[in-house]
VMD Tcl script that draws the C-alpha trace (Angstrom):
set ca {
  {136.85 185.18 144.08}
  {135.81 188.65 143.75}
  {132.03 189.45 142.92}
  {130.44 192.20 141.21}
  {126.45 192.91 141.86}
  {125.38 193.23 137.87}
  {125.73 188.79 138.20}
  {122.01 187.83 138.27}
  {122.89 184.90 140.46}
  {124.37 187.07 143.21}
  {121.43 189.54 144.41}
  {123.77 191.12 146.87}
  {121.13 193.70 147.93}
  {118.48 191.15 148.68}
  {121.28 189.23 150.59}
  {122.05 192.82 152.45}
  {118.36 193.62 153.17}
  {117.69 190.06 154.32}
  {120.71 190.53 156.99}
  {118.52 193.63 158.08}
  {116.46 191.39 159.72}
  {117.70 187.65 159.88}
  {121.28 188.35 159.77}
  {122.73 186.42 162.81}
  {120.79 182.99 161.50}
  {121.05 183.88 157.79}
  {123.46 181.75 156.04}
  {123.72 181.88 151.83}
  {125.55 178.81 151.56}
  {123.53 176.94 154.02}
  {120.96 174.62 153.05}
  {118.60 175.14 156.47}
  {118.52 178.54 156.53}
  {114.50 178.52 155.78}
  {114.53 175.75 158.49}
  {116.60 178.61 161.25}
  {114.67 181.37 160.29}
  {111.36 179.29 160.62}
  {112.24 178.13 164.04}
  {113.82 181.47 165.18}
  {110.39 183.03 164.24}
  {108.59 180.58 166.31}
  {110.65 181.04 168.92}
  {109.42 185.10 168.59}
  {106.25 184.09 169.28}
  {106.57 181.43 171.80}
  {109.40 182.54 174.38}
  {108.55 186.13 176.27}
  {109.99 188.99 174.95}
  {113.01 189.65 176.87}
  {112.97 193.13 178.31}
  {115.02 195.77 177.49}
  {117.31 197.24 180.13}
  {118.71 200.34 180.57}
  {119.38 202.49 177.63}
  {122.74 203.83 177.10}
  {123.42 207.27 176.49}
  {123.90 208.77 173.40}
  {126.81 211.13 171.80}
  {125.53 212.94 168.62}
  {126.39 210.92 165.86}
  {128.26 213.59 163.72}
  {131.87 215.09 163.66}
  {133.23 216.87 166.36}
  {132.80 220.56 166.42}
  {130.01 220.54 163.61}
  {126.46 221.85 163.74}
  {123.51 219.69 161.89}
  {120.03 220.90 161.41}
  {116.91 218.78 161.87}
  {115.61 219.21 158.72}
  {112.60 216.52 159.44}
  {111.50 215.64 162.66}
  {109.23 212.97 164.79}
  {106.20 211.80 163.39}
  {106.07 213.14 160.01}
  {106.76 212.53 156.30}
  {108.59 209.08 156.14}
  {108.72 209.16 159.96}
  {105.22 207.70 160.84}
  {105.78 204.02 161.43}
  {107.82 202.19 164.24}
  {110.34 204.88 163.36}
  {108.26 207.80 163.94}
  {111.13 209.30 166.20}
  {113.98 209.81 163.63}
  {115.61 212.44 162.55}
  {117.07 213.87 158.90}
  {120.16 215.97 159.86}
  {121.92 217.83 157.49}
  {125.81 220.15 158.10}
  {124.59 223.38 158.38}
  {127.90 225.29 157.29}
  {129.42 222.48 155.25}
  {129.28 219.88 153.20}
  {127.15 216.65 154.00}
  {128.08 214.09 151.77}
  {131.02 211.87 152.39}
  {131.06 213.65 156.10}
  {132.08 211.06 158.86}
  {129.11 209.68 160.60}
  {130.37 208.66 164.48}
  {128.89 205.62 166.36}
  {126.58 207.14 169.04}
  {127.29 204.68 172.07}
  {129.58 201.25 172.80}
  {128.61 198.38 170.92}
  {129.11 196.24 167.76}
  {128.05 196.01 164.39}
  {124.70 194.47 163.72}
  {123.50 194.71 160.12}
  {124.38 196.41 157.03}
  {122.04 197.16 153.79}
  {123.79 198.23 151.06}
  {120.75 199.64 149.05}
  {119.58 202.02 151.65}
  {123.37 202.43 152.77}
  {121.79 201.50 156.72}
  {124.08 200.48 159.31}
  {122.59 199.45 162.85}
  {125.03 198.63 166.00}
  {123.64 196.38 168.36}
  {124.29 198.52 171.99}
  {122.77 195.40 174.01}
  {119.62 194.54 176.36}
  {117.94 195.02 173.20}
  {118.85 198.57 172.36}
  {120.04 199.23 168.73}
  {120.95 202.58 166.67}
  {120.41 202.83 162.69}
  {122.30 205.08 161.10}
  {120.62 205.04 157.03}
  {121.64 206.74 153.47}
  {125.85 206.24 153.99}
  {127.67 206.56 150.88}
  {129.95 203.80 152.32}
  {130.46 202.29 156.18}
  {133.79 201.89 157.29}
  {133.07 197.91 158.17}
  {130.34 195.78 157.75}
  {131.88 192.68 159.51}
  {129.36 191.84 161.57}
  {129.62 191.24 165.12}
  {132.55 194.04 165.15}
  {132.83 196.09 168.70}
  {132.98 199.76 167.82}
  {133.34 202.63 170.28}
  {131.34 205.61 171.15}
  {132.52 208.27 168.74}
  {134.29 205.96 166.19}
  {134.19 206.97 162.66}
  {131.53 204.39 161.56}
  {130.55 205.58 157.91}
  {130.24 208.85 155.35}
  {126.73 210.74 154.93}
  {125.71 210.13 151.52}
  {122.22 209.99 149.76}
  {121.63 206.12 149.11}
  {117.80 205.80 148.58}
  {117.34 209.65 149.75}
  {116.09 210.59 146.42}
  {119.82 212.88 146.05}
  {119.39 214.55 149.36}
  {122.58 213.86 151.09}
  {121.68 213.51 154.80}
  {121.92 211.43 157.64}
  {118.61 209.90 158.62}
  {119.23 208.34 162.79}
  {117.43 206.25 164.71}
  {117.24 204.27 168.26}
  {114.99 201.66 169.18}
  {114.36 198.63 170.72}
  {113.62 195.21 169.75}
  {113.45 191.64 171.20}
  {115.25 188.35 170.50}
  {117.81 187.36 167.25}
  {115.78 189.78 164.52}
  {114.67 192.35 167.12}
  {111.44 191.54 166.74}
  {108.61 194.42 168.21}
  {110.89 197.59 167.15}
  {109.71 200.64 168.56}
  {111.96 203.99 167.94}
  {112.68 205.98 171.42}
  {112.50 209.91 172.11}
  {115.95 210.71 171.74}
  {118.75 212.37 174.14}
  {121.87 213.17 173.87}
  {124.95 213.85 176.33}
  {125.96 217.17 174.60}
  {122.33 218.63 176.22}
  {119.67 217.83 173.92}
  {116.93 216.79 174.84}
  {114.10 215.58 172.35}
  {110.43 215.03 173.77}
  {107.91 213.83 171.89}
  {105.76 217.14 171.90}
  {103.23 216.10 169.13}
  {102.06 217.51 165.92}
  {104.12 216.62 162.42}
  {107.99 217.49 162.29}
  {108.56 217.92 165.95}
  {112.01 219.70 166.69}
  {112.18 220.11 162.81}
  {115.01 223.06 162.52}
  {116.69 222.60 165.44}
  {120.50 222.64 165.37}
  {122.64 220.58 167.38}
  {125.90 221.38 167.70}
  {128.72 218.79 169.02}
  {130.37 219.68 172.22}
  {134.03 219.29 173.73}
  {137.06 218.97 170.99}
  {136.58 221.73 168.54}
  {139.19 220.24 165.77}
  {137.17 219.60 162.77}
  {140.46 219.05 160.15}
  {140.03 216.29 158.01}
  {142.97 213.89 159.68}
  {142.66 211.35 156.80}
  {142.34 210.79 153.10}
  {138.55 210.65 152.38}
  {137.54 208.33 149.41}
  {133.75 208.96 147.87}
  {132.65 206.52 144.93}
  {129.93 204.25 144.76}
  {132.81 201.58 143.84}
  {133.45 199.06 146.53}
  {136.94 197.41 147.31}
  {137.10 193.65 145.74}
  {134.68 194.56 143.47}
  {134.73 194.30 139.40}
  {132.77 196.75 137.21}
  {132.39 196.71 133.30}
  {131.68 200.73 133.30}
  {134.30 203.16 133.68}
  {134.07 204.16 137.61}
  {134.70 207.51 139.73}
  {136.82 208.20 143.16}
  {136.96 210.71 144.45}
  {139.32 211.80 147.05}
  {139.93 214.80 149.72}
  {143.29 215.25 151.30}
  {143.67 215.83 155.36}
  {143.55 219.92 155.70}
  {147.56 220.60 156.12}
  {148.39 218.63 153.17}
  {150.78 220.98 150.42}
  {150.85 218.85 147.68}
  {150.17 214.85 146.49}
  {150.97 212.32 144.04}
  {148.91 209.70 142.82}
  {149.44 206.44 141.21}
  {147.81 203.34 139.99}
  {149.20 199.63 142.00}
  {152.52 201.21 143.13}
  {152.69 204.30 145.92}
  {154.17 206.90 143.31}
  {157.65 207.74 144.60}
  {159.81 210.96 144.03}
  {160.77 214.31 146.07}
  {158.67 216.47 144.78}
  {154.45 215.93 144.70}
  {152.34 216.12 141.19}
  {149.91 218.20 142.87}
  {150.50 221.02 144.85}
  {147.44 223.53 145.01}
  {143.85 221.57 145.66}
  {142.64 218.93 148.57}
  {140.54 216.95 146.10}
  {141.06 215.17 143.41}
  {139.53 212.27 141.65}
  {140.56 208.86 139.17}
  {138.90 206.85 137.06}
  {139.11 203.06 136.39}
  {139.33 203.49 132.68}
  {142.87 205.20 133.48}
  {143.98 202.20 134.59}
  {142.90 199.88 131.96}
  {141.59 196.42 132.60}
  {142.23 194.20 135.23}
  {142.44 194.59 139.21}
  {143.92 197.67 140.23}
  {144.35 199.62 143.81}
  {144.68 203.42 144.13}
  {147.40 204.82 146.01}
  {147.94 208.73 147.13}
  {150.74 209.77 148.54}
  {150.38 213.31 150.19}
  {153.11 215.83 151.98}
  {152.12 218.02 154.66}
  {153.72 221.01 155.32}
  {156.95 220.30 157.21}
  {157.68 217.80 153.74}
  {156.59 214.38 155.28}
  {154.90 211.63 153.57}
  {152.05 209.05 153.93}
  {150.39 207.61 151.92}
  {146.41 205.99 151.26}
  {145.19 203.32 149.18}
  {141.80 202.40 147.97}
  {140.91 198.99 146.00}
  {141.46 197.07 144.55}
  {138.84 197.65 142.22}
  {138.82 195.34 138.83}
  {137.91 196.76 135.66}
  {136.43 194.75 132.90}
  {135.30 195.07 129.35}
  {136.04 192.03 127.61}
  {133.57 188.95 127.44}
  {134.68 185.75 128.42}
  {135.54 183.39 125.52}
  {133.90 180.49 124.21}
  {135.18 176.95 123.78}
  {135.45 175.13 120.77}
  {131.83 173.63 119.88}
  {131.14 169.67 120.91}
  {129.74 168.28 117.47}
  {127.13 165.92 117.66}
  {125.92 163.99 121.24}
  {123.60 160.99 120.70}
  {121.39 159.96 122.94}
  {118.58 157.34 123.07}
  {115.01 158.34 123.72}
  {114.09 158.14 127.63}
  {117.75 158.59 128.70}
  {118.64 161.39 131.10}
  {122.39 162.35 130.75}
  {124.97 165.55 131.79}
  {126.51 167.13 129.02}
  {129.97 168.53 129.62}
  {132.16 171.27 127.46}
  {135.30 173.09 127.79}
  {135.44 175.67 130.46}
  {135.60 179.08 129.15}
  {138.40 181.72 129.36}
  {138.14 185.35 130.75}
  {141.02 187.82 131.18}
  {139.90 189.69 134.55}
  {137.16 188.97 136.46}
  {137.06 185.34 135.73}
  {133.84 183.49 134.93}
  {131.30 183.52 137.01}
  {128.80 181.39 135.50}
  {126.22 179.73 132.00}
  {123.35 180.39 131.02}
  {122.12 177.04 129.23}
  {119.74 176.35 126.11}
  {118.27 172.89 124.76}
  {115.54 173.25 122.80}
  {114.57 173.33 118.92}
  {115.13 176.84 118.17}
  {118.37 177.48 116.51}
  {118.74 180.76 117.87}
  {117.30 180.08 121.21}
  {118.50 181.59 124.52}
  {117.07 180.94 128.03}
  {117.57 182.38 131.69}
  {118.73 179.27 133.24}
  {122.04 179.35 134.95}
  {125.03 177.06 135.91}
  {127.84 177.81 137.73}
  {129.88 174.87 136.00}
  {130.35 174.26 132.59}
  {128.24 170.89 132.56}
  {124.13 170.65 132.32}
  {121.61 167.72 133.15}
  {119.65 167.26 130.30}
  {116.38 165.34 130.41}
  {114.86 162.49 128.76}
  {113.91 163.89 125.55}
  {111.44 163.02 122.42}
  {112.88 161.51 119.55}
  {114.02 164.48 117.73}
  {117.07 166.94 117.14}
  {117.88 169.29 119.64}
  {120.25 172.27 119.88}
  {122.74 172.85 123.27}
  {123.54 176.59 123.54}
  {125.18 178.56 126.26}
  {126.66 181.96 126.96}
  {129.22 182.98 129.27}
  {129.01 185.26 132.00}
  {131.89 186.81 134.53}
  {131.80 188.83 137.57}
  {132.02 192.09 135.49}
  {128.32 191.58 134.16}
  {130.24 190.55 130.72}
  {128.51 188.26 128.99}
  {129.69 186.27 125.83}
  {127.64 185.87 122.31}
  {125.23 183.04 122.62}
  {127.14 179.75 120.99}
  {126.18 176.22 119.71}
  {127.98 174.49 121.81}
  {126.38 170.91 120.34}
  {123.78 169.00 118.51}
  {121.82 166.69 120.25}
  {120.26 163.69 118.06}
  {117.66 161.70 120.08}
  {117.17 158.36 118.84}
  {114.85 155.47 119.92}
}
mol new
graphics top color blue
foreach p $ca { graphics top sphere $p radius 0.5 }
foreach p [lrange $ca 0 end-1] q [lrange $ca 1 end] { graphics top cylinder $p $q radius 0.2 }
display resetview
């Protein structure tokens, strides 16, 4: 079932940031997940810290050919805390956003955090990298081996106030939540070397320049949107696109790979679509592109649904009766959506006609209590993956009788 993060019940984020520290025990579905994380803290405190070995190496973590500037340094601004030696690097004669971010040694994919866009690769002997602010990481399967200079993610300004840059960090840590983090002085194989030298901003304005291959052409079709893949949205959504550098011309096209000789577009590398152009439902963006001897390929993004339509209602229930002291589940008619599919109720039983109440179900059944003597009123509103929700409904009158 595809999700979408405006459901209340999902809380994607908090999911994401609680993999940032917990993520190898972490389990949403699992009913002892406080119990792991409880015991995997103890076990922090109890067992030694195992020591970190070697360090690897590092590469510079940006494209090949490129220079970045330092445009904050160790031990000031934001970097004060265990991360006090980080650095803010920004393309000093391009763009930065939706640039490709490249892993800076061997290892594998540790955690992801979609609010801050922070990716951190796990290099081993307790030695981890954090790469933070991506616009979007290229996987975020944990557990996933990457290699040194692999395209791991695009600069972008997630929780960076709109400065597009890439914030980078090493440090080390001990046991399943690398517990104890302490950033390192950093190094890297193209000849930098970064001391800590004291005083706020250290090496702020330095540029550091990639060494070796020289080819900085785009190779690929880029995609920049803050839309994610399997994903369904209610608003009308933005991608963005940027074609390798020899490409003469593209076509673009909504489900199928457009086909024909001859490409739509034959003068600019960008170009852009949005979801409304589509229409409702789930839909994946395809771009086919000609270089300049005439051959094809062709890119896809998606799919990505689209939908503006609240679920439907079922018919109401009438009256229930029920006898005073008896607990009981009410059941009604699933409802009907057209996209996303429903996701969930939100349930009323109270007095008020018009009441409405945050409580959620993901079926379309609700316990109801033992209840006064009295007449009650069952309403419920229907929710779908889109963040649609349906008008509040009487579903039924409940009549409480000794």
């Amino acid at each position: 079932m595809l999700q979408s993060p405006s459901v209340p019940r999902l809380h994607s984020d908090e999911q994401n940031a609680f993999h940032y520290y917990f993520h190898q025990i972490y389990c949403s579905h699992c009913k002892f997940a406080p119990t792991l994380i409880l015991f995997a803290l103890m076990l922090a405190f109890v067992l030694p810290a195992a020591p970190v070995t070697a360090t690897p190496s590092l590469s510079l973590p940006i494209p090949s050919g490129e220079s970045w500037k330092i445009i904050q340094g160790y031990g000031c601004g934001t970097h004060n805390s265990w991360d006090r030696y980080s650095l803010d690097l920004v393309n000093s004669n391009g763009r930065t956003f939706g640039a490709p971010v490249r892993a800076a040694a061997d290892g594998t994919i540790w955690s992801w955090t979609s609010k801050s866009g922070t990716l951190i690769l796990a290099h081993g002997g307790g030695f981890y990298t954090m790469y933070t602010h991506l616009d979007r990481a290229v996987s975020i399967a944990l557990d996933r081996a990457v290699k040194r200079g692999d395209v791991i993610g695009y600069a972008g300004d997630r929780a960076a106030h709109g400065l597009a840059h890439l914030h980078f960090t090493a440090f080390t840590g001990h046991g399943i939540a690398a517990s104890g983090r302490q950033s390192v002085p950093l190094s890297f194989n193209e000849g930098y070397d970064l001391p800590d030298t004291g005083g706020c901003n250290q090496h702020g304005g330095e540029v550091l320049t990639t060494r070796g291959a020289q080819d900085t052409r785009i190779t690929s079709v880029q995609f920049s949107t803050t839309a994610q893949p399997e994903h369904w949205y209610n608003s009308d959504m933005r991608i963005e696109f940027r074609l390798p550098d020899d490409v003469r011309g593209f076509s673009q096209g909504w489900d199928t790979p457009p086909t024909g000789d001859v490409p739509q577009f034959g003068e600019s590398l960008e170009g852009y679509v949005q979801t409304v152009w589509a229409g409702e439902g789930l839909h994946t963006l395809y771009i086919r592109y000609w270089d300049a001897a005439g051959t094809t390929q062709t890119a896809s993004f998606g799919p990505v649904g689209y939908d503006t339509t609240a679920p439907a209602m079922p018919a109401p229930l009438g009256e229930i009766a029920l006898h005073s002291g008896q607990a009981t589940t009410v059941r009604w008619q699933a409802a009907t959506d057209n996209g996303a599919g429903v996701a969930g109720y939100q349930v009323y039983i109270g007095t008020d006609p018009n009441g409405t109440a945050d409580a959620m179900v993901a079926t379309p059944e609700t316990s109801v209590p033992a209840l006064p003597v009295g007449s009650y009123v069952l309403r419920v509103q229907a929710l779908d993956y889109a963040g649609n929700a349906s008008a509040w409904q009487t579903l039924g009158m409940l009549t409480v009788n000794e």
